[in-house]
C-alpha positions as CSV (number, residue, x, y, z in Angstrom):
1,X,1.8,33.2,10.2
2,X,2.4,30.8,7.2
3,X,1.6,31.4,3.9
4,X,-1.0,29.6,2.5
5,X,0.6,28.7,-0.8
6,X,3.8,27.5,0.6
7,X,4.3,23.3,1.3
8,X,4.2,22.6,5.2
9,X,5.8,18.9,5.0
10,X,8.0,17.0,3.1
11,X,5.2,15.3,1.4
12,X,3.4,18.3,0.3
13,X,6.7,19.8,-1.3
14,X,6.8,16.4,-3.2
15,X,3.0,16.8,-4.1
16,X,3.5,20.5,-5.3
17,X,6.7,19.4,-7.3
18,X,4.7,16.4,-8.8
19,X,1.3,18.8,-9.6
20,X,3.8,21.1,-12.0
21,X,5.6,18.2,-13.7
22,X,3.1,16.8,-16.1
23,X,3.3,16.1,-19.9
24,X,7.1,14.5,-20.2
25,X,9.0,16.6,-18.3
26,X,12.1,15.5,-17.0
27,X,14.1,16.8,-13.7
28,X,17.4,15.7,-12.7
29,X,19.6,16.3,-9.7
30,X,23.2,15.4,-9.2
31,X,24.1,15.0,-5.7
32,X,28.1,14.8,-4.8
33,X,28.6,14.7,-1.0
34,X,25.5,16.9,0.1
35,X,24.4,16.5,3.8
36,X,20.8,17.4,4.9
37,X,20.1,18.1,8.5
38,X,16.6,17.5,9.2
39,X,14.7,18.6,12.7
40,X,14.2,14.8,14.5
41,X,11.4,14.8,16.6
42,X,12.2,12.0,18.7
43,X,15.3,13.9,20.0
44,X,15.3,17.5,18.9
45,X,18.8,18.0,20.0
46,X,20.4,15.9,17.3
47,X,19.3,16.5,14.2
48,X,18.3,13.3,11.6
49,X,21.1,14.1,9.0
50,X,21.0,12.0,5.4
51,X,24.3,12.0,3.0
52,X,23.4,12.2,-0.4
53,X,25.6,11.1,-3.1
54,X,24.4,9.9,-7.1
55,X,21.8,11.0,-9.4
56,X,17.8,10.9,-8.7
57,X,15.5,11.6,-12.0
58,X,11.9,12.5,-11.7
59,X,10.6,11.9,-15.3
60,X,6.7,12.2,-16.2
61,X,4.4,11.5,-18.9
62,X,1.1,13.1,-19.9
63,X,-1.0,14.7,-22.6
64,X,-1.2,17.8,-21.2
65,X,1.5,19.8,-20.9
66,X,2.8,21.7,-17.9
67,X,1.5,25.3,-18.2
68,X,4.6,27.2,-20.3
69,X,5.9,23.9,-21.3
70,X,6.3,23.1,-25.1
71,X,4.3,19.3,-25.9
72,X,7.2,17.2,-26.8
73,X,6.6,13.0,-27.0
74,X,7.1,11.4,-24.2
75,X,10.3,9.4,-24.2
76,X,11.1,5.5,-24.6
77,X,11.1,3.3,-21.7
78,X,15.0,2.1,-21.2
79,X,15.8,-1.1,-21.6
């Protein structure tokens, strides 16, 4: 049986990442040649596989800060 608290789709993990990333909190992740098989359900038998390769930044602004997190100002927009 699943457990209740944990994501059951992509877009919930992306929900649950977003919900604790609140009040200028920054994550980055560096990718350099990384494959990701992923279950394809128009042909289970060959897998959907993506090739990731660069840099992808989630970067949030807020008044309230994420529960442990220090409040720090939020940062310029570039450019």
């Amino acid at each position: 049986m699943p457990d209740a608290n944990q994501p059951t789709s992509w877009a919930d993990t992306a929900a649950s990442l977003l919900s604790k990333l609140s009040g200028g909190v920054e994550l980055s992740l560096n990718f350099d040649q990384m494959e990701l098989q992923m279950p394809n359900a128009q042909n289970p038998a060959a897998p959907t596989t993506f090739r990731l390769n660069g840099a992808l930044r989630i970067r949030t602004r807020g008044e309230n800060p994420a529960a442990g997190a220090s409040a720090t100002p939020a940062p310029k927009p570039l450019g």
